[in-house]
Legacy VTK file of the C-alpha trace (Angstrom):
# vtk DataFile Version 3.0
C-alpha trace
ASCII
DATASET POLYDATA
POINTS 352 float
-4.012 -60.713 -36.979
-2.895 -58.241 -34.241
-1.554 -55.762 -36.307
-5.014 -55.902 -38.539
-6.767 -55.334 -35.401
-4.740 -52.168 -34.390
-5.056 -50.984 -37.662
-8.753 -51.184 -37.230
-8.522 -49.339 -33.688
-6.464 -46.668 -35.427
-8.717 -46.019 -37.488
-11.241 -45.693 -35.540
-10.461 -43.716 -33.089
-8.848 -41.539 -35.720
-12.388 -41.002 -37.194
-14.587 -40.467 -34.140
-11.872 -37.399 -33.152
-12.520 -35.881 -36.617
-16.421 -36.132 -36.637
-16.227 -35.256 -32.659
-14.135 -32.168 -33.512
-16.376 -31.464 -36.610
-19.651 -31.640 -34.319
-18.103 -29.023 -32.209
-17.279 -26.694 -34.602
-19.147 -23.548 -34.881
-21.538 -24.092 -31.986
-21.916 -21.969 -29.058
-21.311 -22.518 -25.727
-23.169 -25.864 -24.035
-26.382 -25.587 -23.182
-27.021 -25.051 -19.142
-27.683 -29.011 -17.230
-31.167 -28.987 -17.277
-33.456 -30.921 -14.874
-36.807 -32.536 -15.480
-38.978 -30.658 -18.517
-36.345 -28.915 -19.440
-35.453 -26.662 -16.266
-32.438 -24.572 -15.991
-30.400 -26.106 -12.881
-28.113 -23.422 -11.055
-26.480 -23.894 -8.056
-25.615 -20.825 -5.803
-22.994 -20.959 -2.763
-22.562 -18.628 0.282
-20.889 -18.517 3.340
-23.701 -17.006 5.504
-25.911 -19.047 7.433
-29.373 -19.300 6.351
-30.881 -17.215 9.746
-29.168 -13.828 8.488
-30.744 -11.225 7.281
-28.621 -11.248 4.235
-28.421 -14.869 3.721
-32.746 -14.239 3.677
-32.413 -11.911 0.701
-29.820 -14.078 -1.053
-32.276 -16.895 -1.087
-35.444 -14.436 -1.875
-33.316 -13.047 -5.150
-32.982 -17.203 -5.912
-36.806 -17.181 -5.536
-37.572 -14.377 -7.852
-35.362 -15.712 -10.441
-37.708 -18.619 -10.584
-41.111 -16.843 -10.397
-40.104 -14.549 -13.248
-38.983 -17.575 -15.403
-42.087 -19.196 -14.814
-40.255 -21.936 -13.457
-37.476 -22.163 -16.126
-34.654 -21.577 -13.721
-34.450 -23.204 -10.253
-31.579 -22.235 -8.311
-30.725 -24.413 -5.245
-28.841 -22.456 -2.659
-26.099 -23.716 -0.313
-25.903 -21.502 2.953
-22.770 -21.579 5.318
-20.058 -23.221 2.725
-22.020 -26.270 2.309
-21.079 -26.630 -1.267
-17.899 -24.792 -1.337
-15.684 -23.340 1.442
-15.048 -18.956 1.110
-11.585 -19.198 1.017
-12.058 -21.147 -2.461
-15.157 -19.494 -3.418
-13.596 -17.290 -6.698
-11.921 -20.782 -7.906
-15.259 -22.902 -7.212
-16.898 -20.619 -9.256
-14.101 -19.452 -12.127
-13.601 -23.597 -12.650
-17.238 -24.543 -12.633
-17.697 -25.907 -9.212
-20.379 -23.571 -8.379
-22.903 -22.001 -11.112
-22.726 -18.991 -8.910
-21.303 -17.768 -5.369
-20.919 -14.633 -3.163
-17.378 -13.333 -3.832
-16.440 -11.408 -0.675
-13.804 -8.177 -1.992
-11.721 -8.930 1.517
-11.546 -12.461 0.740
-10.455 -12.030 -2.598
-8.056 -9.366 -3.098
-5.355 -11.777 -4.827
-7.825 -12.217 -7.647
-9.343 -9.034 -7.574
-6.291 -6.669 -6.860
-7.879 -3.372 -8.442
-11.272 -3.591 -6.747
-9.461 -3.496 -3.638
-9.275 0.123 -4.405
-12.438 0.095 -2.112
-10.868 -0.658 0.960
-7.934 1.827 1.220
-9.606 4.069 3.599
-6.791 6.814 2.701
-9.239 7.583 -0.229
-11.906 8.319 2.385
-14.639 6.248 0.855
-17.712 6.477 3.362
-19.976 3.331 3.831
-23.272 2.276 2.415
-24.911 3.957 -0.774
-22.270 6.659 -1.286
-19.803 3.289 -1.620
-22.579 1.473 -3.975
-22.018 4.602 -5.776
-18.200 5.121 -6.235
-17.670 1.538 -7.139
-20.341 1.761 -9.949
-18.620 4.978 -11.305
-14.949 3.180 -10.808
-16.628 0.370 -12.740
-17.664 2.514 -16.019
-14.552 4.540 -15.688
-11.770 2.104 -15.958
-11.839 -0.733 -18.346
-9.181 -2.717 -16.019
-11.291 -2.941 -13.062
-13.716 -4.808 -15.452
-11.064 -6.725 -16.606
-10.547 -8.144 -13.301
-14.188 -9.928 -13.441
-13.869 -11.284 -17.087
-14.180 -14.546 -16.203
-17.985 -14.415 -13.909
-21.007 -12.321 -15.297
-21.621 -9.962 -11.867
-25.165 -10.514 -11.302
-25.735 -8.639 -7.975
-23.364 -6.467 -5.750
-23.301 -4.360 -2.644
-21.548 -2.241 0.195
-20.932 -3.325 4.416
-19.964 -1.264 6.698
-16.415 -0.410 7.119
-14.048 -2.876 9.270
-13.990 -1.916 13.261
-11.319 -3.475 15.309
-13.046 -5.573 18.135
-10.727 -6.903 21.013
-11.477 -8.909 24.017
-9.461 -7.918 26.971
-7.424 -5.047 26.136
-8.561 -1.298 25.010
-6.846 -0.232 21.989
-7.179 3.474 20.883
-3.945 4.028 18.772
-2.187 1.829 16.403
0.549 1.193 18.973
-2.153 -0.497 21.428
-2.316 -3.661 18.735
1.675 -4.117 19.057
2.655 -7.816 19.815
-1.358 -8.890 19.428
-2.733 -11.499 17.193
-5.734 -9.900 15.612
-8.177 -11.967 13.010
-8.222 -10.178 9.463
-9.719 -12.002 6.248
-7.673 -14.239 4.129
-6.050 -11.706 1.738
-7.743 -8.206 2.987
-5.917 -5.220 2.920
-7.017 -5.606 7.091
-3.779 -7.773 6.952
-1.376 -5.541 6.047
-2.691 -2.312 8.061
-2.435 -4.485 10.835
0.891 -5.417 10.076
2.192 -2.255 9.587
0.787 -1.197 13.181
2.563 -3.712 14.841
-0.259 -6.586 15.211
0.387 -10.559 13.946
-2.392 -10.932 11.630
-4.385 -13.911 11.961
-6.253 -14.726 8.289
-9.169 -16.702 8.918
-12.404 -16.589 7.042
-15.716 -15.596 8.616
-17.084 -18.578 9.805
-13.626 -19.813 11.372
-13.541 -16.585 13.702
-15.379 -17.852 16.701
-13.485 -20.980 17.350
-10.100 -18.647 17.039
-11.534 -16.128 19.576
-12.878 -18.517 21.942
-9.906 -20.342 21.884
-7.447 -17.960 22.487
-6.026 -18.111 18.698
-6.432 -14.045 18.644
-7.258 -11.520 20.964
-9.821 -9.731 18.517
-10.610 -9.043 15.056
-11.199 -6.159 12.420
-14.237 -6.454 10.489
-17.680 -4.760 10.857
-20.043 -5.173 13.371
-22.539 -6.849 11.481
-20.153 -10.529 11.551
-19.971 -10.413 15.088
-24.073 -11.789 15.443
-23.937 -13.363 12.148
-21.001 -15.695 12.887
-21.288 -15.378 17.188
-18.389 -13.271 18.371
-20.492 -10.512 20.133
-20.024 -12.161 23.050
-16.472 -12.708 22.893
-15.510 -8.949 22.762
-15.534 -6.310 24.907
-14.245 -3.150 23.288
-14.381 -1.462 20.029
-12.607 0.955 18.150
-13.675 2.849 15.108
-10.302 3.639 12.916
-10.892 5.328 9.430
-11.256 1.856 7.099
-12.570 1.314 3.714
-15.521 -0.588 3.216
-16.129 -4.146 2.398
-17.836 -5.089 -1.171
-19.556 -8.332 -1.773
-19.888 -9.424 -5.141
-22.350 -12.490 -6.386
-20.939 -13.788 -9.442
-21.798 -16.293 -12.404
-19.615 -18.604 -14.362
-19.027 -17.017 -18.006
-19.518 -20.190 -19.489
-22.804 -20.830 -17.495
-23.730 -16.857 -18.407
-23.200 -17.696 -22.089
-25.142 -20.730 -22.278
-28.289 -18.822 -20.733
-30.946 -17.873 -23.482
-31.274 -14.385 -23.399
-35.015 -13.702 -21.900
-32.929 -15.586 -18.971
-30.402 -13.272 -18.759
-32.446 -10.077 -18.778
-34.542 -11.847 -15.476
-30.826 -11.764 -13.873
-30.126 -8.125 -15.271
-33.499 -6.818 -13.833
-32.799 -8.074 -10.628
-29.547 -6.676 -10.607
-29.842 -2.963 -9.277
-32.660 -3.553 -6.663
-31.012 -6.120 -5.259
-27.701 -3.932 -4.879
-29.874 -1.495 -3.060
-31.296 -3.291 -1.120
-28.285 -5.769 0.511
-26.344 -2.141 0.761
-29.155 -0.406 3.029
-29.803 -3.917 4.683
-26.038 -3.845 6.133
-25.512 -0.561 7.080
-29.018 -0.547 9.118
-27.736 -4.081 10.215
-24.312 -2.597 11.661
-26.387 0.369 13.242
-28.551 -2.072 14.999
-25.428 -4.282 16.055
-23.524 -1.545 17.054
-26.201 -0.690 19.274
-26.689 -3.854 21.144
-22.883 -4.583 21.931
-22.994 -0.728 23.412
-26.557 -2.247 25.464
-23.992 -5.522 26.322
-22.019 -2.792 28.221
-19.152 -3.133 25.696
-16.778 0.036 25.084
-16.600 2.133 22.294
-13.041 4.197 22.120
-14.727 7.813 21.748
-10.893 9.164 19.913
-9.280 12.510 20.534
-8.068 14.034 16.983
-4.433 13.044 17.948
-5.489 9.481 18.093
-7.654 9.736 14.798
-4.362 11.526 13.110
-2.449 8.106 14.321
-4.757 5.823 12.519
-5.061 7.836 9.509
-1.011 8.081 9.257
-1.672 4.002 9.703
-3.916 3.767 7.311
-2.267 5.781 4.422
0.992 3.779 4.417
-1.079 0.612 3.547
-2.834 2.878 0.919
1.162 3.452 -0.334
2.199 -0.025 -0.455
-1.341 -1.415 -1.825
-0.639 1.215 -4.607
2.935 0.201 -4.798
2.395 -3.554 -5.089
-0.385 -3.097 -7.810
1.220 -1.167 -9.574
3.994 -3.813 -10.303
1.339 -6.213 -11.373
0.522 -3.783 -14.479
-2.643 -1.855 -12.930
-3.191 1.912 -12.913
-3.446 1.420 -8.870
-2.498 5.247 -8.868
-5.124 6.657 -10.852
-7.867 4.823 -9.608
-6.735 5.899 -6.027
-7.217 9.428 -7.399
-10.087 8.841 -8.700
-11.691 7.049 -5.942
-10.608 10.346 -3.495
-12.447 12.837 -6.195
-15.277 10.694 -5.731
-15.375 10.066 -1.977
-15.415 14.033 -1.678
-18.605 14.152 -3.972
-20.700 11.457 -2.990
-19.923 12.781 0.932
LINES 1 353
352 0 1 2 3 4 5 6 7 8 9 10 11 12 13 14 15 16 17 18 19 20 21 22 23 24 25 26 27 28 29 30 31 32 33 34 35 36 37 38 39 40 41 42 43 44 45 46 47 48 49 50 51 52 53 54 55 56 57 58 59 60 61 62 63 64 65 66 67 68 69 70 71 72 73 74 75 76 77 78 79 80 81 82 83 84 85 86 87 88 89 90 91 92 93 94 95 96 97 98 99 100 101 102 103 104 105 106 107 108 109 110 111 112 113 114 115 116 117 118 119 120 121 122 123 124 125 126 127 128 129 130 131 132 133 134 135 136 137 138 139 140 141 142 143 144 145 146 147 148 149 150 151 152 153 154 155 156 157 158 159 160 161 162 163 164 165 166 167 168 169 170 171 172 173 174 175 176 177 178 179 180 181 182 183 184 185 186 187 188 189 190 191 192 193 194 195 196 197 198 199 200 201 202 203 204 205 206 207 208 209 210 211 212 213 214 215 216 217 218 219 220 221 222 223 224 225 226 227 228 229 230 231 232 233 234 235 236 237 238 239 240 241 242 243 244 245 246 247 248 249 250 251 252 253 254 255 256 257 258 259 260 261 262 263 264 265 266 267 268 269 270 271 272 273 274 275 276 277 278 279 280 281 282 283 284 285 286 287 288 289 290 291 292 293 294 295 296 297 298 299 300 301 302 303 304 305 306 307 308 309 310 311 312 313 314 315 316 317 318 319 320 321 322 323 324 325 326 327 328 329 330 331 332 333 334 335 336 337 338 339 340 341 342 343 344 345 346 347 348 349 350 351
């Protein structure tokens, strides 16, 4: 009697794997969750909090996406790593955790190796719509850059200002000024390893971990733009600036393949459509917001290292040895690092 009743299980089990496998075959990908009447469900995770400028357009992009679906999509948008932390942001999103998220380049330069092309301020890429720009024309140019993003659908990107190094106590105007200090960098960001190389102990934190390192004495400043210092509250914490040569930062908001696939395609084009204003707009957003930023710390009485051309020529001989070793190191993972360097110069000197 047992073995008749295995036999039985056997069976099947043997037949709902062929009929399951035969159901699958030939469709396309799985429809996207839908809520009540049939409403496309999307979630969308940030780091930022919600009072931000940026964090503002984010959620006014999630709005339009609605009103030009009629309702069709709703996108539900977690500020300040409420769904998913930054350092995991690319995985959240890659695996399915997140429908979409705001990839930041600095954050994820292990995943995104290429890109990273954009902050090696030995090409001399300048900030805001000149960099908006250069990465487009990267992006059409080499087929491995795209490569890099093959598993999200890039729905929105844009430019910051390039990384400043803010300290607390202590003036720095050459590289050798950072020597033997512990300066905050992002998780991965070629900020790491031109600190290194000048002397510094980098300290990779993401954004919203920097103020709790600052205030309690985990680092003695930080190189990122101004813009972070109100967003995530270190204004207050620092007390001079300097302005090396530095690449800037790109931002990239990202969808799921799978999820992208499983859109119907009046839905995608609403994404598309939104696409290039959007880019503008975040790009011109940050670079008025680091302006305006800039400008209050100097009101704060905080000091801005005005640099001689001897100290520039310091940084700049800093800055091109991580170019050398960035090109180095990606090239030995299989990527033309080289010629997009060179291409990424011929641009800067155009779009100047």
């Amino acid at each position: 009697m047992k073995n008749i009743f295995l036999v039985i299980m056997l069976v099947v089990l043997t037949a709902g794997l062929i009929f399951g496998g035969c159901a699958q075959s030939g469709q396309g990908p799985a429809p996207a969750p839908s809520g009540g009447d049939g409403v496309i469900e999307l979630s969308f995770a940030h780091h930022e909090p919600p009072p931000s400028p940026s964090a503002q357009i984010y959620a006014q992009w999630a709005k339009k996406v609605e009103e030009q679906s009629d309702g069709r999509v709703k996108i539900s948008v977690y500020h300040a790593q409420s769904l998913v932390n930054l350092r995991d942001l690319w995985a959240s999103v890659t695996g399915g955790v997140a429908d979409i998220g705001l990839a930041v380049l600095a954050e994820a330069s292990k995943e995104l190796p290429l890109a990273t092309v954009m902050k090696q301020s030995a090409t001399g890429i300048p900030d805001g719509m000149p960099a908006l720009r250069i990465w487009e024309e990267l992006w059409d140019t080499f087929p491995e850059l795209r490569d890099e993003f093959k598993d999200v659908k890039m729905l929105y990107y844009f430019a910051t200002s390039a990384s400043s190094l803010h300290t607390n106590d202590k003036e720095v105007r050459v590289p050798d000024d950072v020597k033997g200090m512990k300066i905050i960098v992002p998780p991965g960001g070629a900020e790491a390893e031109f600190m290194r190389l000048a002397g510094a102990t980098p300290v990779a934190l993401p954004a919203p971990e920097w103020f709790m390192a600052l205030e309690r004495g985990m680092a003695e400043g930080g190189m990122f733009p101004y813009a972070p210092m109100r967003i995530f509250g270190t204004m207050e914490l620092h007390k001079y600036h300097v302005d090396p040569a530095y690449g800037p930062n790109m931002l990239y908001t990202v969808m799921n393949i799978d999820k992208w696939n499983s859109l119907p395609a009046d839905i995608q084009e609403i994404f598309l459509e939104l696409g290039p204003p959007t880019n503008e707009l975040l790009t011109n957003q940050k670079a008025d917001e680091n302006t305006e930023i800039r400008a209050q710390a100097a009101d704060m009485g905080q000091i801005f290292a005005e640099l001689t051309p001897e100290e520039q020529a310091k940084w700049d001989a800093a800055v091109a040895a991580a170019s050398d070793k960035w090109i180095e190191e990606t090239e030995a993972l299989g990527k033309p690092a080289s010629e997009v360097f060179e291409k990424a110069k011929e641009l800067a000197e155009k779009y100047k």
